[in-house]
C-alpha positions as CSV (number, residue, x, y, z in Angstrom):
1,X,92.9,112.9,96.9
2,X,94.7,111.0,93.6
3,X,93.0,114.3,91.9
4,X,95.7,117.0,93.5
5,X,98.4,114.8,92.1
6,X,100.5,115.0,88.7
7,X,100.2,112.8,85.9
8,X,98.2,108.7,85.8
9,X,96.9,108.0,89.1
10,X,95.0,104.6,88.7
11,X,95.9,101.1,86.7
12,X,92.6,98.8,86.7
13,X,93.9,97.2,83.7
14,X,97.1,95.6,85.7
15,X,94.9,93.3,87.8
16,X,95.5,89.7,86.9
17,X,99.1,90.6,86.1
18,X,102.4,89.8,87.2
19,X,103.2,92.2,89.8
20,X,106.9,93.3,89.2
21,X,105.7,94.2,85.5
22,X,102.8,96.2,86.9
23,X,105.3,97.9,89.4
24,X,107.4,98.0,85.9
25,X,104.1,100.1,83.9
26,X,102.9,102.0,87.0
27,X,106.3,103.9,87.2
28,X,106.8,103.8,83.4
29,X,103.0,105.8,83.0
30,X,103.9,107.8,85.8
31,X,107.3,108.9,86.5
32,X,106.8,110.8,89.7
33,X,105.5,107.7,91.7
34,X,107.4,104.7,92.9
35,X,105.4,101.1,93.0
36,X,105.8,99.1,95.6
37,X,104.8,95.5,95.5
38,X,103.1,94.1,98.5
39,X,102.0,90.9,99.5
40,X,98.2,91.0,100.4
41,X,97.4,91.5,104.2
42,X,100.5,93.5,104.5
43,X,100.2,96.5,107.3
44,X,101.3,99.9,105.6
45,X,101.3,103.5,106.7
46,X,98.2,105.6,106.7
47,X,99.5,108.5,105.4
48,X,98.9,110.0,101.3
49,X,101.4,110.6,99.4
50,X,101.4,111.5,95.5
51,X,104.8,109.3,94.9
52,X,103.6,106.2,96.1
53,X,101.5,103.4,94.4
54,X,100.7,99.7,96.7
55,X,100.7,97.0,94.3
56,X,99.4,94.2,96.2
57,X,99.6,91.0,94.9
58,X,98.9,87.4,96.2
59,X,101.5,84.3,96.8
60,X,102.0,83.9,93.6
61,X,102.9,87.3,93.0
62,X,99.5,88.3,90.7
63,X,98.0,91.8,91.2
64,X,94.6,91.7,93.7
65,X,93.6,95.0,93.8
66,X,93.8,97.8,91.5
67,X,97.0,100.1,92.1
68,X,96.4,103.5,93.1
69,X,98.4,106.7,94.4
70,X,98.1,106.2,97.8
């Protein structure tokens, strides 16, 4: 579905990374997205949209899984 959107649409390089500076980069390569950090386990909606990217990241605030449009 990340196809039918504009512009960057997946960041496997931020894992391992602080997750406010891969929020920081995810908006930065891709202006019409907003990056929203997430704690792992978190419950989120189901529904795709091209202007949103999960960043999950774990207790200490590290990036888990690779931020996609979601």
């Amino acid at each position: 579905m990340a196809s039918e959107c504009e512009g960057k649409s997946s960041w496997p390089e931020l894992v391992g990374k602080d997750g406010q500076a891969a929020a920081a980069t995810v908006e930065k390569e891709n202006p019409n997205v907003n990056a929203i950090v997430l704690l792992e386990g978190t419950r989120t909606t189901k529904d795709f949209r091209c202007d949103r990217v999960w960043v999950w990241v774990d207790k200490d605030g590290i990036v888990v899984r690779t931020p996609i449009i979601t």
